[in-house]
N, CA and C atoms as an extended XYZ file, in Angstrom:
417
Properties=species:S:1:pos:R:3:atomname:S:1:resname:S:1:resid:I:1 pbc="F F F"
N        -8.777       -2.957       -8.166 N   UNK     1
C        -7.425       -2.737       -8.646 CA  UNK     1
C        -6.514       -2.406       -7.469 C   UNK     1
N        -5.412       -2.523       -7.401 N   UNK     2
C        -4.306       -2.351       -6.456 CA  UNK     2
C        -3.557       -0.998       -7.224 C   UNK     2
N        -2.289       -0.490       -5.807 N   UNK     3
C        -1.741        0.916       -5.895 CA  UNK     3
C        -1.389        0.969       -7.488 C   UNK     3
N        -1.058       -0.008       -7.768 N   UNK     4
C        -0.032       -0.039       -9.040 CA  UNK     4
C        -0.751        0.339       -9.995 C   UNK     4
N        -1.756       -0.151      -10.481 N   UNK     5
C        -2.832        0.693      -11.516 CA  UNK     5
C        -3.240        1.849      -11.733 C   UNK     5
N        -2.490        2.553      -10.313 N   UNK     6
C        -2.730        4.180      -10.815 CA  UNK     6
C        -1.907        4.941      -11.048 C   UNK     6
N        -1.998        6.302      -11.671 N   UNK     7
C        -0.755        6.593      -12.253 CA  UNK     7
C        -0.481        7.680      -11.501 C   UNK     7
N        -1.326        8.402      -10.292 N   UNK     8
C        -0.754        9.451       -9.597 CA  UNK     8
C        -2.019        9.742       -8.185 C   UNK     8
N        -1.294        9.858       -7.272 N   UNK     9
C        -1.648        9.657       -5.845 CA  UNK     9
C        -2.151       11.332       -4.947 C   UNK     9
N        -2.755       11.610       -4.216 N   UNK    10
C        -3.021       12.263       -3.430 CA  UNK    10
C        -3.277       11.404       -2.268 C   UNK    10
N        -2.753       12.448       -1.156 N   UNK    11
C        -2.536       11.966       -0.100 CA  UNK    11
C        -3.999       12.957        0.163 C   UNK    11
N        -4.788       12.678        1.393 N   UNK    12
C        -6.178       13.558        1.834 CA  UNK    12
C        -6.224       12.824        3.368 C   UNK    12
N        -6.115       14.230        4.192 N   UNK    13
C        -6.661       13.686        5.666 CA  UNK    13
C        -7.754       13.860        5.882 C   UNK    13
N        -8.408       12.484        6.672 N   UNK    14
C       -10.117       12.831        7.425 CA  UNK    14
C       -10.112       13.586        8.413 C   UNK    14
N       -11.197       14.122        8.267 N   UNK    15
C       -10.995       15.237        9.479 CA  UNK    15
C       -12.348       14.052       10.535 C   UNK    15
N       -12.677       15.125       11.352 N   UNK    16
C       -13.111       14.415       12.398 CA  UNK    16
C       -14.575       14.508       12.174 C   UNK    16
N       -15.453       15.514       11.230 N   UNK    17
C       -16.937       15.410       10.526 CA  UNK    17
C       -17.124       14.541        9.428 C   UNK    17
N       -15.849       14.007        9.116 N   UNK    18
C       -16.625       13.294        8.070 CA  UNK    18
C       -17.147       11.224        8.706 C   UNK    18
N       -16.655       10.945       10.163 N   UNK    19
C       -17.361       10.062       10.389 CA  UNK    19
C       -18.710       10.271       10.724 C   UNK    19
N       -19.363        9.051       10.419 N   UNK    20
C       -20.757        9.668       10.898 CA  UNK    20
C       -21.384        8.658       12.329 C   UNK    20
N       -22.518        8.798       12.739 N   UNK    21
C       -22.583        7.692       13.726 CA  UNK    21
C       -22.112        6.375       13.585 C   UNK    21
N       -21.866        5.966       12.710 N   UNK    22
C       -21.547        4.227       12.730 CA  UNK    22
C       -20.076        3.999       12.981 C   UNK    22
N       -19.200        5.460       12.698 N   UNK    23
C       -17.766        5.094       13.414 CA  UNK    23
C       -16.845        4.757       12.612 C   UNK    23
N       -17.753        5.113       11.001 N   UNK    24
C       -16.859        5.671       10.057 CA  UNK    24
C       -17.144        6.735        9.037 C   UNK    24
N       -16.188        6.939        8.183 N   UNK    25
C       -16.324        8.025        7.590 CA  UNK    25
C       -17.870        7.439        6.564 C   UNK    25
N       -18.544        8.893        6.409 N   UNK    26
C       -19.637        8.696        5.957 CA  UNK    26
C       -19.455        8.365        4.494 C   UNK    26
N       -20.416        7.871        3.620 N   UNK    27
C       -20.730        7.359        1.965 CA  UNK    27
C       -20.718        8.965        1.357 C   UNK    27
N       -20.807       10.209        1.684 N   UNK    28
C       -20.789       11.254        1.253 CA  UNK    28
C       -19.578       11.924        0.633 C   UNK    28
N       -18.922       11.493        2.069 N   UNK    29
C       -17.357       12.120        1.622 CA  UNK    29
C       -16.701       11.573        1.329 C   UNK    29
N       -16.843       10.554        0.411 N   UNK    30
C       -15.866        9.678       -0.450 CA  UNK    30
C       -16.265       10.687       -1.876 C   UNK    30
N       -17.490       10.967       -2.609 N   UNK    31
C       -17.425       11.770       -3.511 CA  UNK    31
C       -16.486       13.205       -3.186 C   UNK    31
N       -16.110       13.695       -2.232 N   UNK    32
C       -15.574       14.412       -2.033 CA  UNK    32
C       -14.297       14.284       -1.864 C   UNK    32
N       -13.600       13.283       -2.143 N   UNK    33
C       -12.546       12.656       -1.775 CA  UNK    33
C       -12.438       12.506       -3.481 C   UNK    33
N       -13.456       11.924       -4.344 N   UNK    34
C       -13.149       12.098       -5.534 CA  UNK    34
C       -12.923       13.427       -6.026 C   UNK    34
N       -13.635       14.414       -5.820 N   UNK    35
C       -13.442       16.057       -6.249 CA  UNK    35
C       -12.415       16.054       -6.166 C   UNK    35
N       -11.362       15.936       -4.936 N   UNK    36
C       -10.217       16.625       -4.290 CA  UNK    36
C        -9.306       16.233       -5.421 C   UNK    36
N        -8.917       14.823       -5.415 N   UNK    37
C        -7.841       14.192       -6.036 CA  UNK    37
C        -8.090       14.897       -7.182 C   UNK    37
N        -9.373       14.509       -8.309 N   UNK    38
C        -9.781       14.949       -9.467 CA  UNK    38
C        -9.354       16.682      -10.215 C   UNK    38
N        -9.770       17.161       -9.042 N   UNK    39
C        -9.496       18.756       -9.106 CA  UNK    39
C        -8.104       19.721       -9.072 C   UNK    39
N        -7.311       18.700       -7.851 N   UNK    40
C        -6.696       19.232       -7.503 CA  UNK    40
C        -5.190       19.258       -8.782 C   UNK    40
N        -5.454       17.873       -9.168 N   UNK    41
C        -4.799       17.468      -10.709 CA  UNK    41
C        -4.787       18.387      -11.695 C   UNK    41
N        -6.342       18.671      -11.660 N   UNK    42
C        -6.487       19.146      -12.816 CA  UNK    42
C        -6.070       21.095      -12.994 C   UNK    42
N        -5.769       21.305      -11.639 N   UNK    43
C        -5.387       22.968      -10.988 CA  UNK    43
C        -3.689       22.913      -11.335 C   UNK    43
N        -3.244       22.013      -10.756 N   UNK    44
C        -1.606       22.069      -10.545 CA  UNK    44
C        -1.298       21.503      -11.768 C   UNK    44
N        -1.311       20.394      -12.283 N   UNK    45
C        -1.204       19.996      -13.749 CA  UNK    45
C        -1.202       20.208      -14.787 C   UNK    45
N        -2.694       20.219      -14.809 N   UNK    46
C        -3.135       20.886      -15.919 CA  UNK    46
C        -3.601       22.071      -16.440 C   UNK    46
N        -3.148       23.347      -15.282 N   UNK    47
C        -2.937       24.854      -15.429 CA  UNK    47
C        -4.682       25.219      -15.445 C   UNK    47
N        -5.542       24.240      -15.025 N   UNK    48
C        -7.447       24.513      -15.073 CA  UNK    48
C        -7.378       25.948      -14.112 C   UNK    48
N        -8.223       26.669      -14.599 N   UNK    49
C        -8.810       27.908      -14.109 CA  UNK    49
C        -9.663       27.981      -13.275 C   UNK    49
N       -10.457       27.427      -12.386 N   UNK    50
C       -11.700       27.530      -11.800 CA  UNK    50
C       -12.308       28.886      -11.735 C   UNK    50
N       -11.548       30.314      -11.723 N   UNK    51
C       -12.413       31.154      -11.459 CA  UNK    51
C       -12.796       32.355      -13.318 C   UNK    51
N       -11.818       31.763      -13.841 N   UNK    52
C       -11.915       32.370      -15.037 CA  UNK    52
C       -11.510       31.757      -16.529 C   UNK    52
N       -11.283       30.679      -16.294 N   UNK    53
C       -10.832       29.677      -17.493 CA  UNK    53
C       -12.268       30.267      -18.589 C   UNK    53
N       -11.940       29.905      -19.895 N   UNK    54
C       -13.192       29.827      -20.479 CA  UNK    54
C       -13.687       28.611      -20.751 C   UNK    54
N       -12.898       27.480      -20.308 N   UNK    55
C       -13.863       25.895      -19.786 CA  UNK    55
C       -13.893       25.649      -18.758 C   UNK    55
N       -15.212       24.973      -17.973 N   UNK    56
C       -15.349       24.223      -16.908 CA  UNK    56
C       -15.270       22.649      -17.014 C   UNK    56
N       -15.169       21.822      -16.240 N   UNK    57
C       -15.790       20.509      -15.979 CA  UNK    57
C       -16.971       20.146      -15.832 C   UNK    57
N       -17.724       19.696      -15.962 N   UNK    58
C       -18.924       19.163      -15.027 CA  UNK    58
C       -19.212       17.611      -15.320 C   UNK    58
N       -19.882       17.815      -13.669 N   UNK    59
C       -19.657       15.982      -13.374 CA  UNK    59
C       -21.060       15.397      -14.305 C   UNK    59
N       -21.151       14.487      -15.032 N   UNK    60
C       -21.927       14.189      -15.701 CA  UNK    60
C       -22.346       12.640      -15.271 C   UNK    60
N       -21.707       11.970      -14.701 N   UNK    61
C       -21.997       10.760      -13.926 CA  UNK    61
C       -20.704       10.144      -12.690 C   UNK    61
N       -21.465        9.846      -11.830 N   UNK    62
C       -20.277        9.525      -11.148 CA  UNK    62
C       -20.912        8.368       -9.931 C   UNK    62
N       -19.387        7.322       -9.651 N   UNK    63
C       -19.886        5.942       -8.912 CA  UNK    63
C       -19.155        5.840       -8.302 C   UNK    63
N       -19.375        4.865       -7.039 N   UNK    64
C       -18.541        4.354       -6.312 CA  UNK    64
C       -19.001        2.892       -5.447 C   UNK    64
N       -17.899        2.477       -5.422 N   UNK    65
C       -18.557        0.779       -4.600 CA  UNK    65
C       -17.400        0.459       -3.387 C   UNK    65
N       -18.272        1.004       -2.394 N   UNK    66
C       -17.270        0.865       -0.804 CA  UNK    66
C       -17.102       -0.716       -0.421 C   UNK    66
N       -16.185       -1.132       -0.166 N   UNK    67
C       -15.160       -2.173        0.159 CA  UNK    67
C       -15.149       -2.480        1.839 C   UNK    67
N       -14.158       -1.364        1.799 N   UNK    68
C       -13.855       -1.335        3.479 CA  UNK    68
C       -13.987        0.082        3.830 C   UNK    68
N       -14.193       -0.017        5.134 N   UNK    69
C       -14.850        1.167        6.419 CA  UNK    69
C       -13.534        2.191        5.966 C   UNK    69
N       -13.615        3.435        6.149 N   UNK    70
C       -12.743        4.367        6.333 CA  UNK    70
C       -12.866        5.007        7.429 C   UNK    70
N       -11.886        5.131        8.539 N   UNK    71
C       -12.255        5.889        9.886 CA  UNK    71
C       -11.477        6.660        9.916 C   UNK    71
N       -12.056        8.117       10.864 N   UNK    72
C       -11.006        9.258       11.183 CA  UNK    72
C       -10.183        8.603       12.141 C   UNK    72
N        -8.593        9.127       12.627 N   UNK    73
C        -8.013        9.674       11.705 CA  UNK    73
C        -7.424        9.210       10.393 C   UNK    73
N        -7.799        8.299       10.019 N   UNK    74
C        -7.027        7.591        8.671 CA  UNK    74
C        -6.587        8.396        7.385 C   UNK    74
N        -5.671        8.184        6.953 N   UNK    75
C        -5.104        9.080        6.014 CA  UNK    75
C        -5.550        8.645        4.700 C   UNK    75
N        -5.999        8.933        4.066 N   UNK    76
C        -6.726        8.456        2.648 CA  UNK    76
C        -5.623        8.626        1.839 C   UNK    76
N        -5.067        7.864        0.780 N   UNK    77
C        -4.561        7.712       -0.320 CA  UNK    77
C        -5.374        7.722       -1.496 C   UNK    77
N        -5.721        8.752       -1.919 N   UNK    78
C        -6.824        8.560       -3.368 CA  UNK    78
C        -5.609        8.533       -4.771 C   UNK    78
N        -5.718        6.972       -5.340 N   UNK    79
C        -5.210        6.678       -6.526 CA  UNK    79
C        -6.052        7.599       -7.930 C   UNK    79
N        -5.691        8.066       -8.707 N   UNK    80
C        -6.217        8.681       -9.666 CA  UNK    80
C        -5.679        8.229      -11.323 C   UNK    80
N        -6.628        7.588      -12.163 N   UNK    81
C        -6.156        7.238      -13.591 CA  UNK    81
C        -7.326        7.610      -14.269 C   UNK    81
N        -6.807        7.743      -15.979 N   UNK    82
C        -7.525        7.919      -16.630 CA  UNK    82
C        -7.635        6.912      -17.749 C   UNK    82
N        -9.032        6.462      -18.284 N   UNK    83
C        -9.522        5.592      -18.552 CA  UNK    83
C       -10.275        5.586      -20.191 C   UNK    83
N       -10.666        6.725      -20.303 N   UNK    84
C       -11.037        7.243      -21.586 CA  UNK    84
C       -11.030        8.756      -21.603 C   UNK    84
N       -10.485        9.106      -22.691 N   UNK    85
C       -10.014       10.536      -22.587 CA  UNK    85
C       -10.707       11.312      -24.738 C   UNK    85
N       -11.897       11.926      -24.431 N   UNK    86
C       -12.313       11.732      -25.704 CA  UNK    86
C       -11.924       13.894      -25.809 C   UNK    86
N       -13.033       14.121      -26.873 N   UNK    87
C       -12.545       15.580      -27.375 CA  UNK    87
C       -12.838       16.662      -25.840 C   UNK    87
N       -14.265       16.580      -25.443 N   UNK    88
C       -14.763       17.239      -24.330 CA  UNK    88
C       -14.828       16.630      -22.976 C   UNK    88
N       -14.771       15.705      -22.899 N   UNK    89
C       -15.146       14.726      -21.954 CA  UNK    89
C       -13.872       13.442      -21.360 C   UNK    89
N       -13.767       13.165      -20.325 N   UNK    90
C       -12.865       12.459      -19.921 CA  UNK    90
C       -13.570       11.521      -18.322 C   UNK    90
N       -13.205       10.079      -18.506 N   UNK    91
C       -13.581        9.444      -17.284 CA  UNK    91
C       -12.770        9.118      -16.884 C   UNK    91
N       -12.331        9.534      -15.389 N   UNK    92
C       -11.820        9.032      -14.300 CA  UNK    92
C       -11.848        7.810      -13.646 C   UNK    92
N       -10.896        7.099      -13.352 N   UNK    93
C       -10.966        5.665      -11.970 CA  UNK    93
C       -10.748        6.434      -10.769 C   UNK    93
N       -10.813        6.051       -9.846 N   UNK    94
C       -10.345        6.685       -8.566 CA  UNK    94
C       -10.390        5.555       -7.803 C   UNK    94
N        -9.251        4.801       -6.620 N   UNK    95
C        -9.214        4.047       -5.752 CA  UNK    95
C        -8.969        5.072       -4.261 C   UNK    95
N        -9.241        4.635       -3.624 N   UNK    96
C        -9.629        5.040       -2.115 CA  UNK    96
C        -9.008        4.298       -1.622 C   UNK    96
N        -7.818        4.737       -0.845 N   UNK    97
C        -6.724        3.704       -0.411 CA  UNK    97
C        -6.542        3.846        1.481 C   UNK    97
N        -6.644        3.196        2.171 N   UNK    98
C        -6.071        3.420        3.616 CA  UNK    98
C        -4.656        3.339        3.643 C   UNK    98
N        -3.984        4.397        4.500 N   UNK    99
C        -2.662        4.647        4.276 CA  UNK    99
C        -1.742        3.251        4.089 C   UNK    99
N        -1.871        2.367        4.872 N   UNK   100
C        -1.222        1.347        4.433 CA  UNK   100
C        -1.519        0.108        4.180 C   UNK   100
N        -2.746       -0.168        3.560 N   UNK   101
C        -3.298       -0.951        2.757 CA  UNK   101
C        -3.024       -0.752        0.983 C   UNK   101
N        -3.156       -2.116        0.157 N   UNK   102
C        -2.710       -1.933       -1.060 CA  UNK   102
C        -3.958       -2.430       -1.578 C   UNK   102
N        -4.987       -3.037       -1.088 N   UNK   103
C        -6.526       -2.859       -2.076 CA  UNK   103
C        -7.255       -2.147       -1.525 C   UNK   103
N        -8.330       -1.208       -2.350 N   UNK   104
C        -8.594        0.085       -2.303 CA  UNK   104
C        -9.781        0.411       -0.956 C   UNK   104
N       -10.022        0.875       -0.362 N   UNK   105
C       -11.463        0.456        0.348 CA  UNK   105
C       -12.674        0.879       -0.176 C   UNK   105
N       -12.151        1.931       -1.219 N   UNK   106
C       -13.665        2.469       -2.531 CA  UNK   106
C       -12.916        2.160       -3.681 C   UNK   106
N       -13.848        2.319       -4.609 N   UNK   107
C       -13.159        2.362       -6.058 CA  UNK   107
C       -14.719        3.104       -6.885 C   UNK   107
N       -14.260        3.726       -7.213 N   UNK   108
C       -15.231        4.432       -8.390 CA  UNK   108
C       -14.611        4.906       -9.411 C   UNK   108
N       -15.709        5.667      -10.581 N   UNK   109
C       -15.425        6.661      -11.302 CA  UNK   109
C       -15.989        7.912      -11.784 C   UNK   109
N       -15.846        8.342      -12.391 N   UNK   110
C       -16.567        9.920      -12.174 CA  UNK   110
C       -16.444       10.529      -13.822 C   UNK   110
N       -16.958       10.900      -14.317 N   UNK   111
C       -17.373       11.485      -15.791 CA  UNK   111
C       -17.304       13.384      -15.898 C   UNK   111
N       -16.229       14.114      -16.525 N   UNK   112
C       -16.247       15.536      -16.725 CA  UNK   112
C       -16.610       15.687      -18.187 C   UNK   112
N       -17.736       16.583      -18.902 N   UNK   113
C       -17.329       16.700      -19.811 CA  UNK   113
C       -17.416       18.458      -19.588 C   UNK   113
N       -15.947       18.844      -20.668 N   UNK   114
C       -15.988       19.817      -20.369 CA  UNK   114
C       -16.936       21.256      -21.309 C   UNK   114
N       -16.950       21.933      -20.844 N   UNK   115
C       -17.910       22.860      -21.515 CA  UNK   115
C       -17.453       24.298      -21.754 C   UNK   115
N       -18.059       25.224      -22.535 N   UNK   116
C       -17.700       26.472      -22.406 CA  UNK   116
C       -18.699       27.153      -21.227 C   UNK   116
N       -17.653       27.987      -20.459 N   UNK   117
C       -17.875       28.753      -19.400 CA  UNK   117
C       -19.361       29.168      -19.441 C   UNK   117
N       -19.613       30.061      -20.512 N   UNK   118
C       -20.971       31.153      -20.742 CA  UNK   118
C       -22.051       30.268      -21.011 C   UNK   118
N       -21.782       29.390      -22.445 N   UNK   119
C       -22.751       28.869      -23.077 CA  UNK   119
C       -23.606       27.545      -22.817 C   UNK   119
N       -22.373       27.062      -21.954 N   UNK   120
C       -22.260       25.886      -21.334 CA  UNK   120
C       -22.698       24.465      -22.223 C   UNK   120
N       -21.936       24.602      -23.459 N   UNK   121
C       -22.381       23.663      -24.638 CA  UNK   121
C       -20.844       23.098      -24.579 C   UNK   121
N       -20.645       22.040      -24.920 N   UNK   122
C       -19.487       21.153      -25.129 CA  UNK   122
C       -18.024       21.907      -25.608 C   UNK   122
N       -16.688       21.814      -25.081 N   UNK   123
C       -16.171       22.425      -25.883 CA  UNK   123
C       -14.619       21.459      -25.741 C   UNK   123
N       -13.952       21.296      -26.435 N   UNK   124
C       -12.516       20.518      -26.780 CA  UNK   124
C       -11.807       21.243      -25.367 C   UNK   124
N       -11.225       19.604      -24.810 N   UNK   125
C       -10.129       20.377      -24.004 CA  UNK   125
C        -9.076       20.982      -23.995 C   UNK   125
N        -9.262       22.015      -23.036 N   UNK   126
C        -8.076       22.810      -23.709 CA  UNK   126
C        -6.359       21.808      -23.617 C   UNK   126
N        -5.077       22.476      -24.759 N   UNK   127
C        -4.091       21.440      -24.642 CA  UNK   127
C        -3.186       21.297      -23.557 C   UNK   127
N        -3.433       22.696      -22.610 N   UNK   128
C        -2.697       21.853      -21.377 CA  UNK   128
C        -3.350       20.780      -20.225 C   UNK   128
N        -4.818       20.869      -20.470 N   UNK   129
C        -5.037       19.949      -19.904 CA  UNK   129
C        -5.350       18.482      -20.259 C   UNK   129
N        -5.749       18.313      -21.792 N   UNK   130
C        -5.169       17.631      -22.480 CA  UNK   130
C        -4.142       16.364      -22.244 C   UNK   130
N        -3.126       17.222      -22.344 N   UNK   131
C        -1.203       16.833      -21.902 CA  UNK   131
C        -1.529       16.261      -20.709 C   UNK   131
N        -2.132       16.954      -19.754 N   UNK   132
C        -1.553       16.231      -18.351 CA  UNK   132
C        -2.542       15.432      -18.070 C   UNK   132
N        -3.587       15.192      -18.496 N   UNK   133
C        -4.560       14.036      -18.667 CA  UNK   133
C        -3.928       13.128      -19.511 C   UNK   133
N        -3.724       12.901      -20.317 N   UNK   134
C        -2.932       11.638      -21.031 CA  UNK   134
C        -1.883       11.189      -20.414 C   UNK   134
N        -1.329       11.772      -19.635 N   UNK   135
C        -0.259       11.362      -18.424 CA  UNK   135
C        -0.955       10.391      -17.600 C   UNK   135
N        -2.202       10.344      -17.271 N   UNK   136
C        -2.551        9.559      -16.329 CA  UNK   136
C        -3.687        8.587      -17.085 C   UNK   136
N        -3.624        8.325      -18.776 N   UNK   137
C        -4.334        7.281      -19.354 CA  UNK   137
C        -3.726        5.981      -18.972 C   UNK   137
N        -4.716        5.031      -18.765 N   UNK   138
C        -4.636        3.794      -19.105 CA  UNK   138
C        -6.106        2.830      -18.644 C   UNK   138
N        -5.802        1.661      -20.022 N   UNK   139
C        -6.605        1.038      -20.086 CA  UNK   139
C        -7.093       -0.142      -20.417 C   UNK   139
């Protein structure tokens, strides 16, 4: 997919550990590149709690299929949409963009369903995050 298919952008700089010997950024920190965008949405957006919410996320499956090399210093553009958005659970797209390239050099997706904090059994998302997840449906 190209920029246009997504509905909201993070910008993420490589730092200089995440190449690895071959002289680019390693297959590792592209999942980490998914966290960031994923998370960081879901903090500023969608009002998520990480240290005391009474729901968490958890990653329940997650993919990716590298394209093109990513090298430090390159500025990553991680595209972020949402794709299916059910009661507990929601899957992510994520494109991996080089700052000024318009097809992605990763593309994956990544699976949260969310849970209660303690019990850690399934639980409805809460409605502000909800709201700002349906902001970024499509499909």
């Amino acid at each position: 997919m190209s920029r246009e298919h997504y509905a909201h952008f993070q910008a993420i700089t490589t730092r200089w550990k995440d190449n690895d010997v071959y002289g680019h950024v390693n297959n590792v920190e592209y999942y980490s590149y998914f966290d960031t965008v994923i998370n960081t949405f879901l903090i500023r957006e969608g009002g998520l709690d990480i240290h005391r919410g009474a729901s968490i996320g958890l990653c329940v499956e997650s993919h990716c299929r590298f394209d093109a090399p990513i090298e430090f210093p390159d500025a990553v553009h991680a595209g972020l949409r949402v794709s299916r958005l059910g009661n507990s659970s929601v899957r992510y797209e994520i494109g991996l963009f080089r700052e000024h390239d318009d097809k992605p050099a990763a593309e994956g997706w990544f699976v949260h369903v969310f849970v209660d904090r303690q019990s850690r059994r399934p639980a409805a998302l809460p409605d502000s995050l909800r709201a700002a997840l349906a902001k970024l449906l499509r499909e």
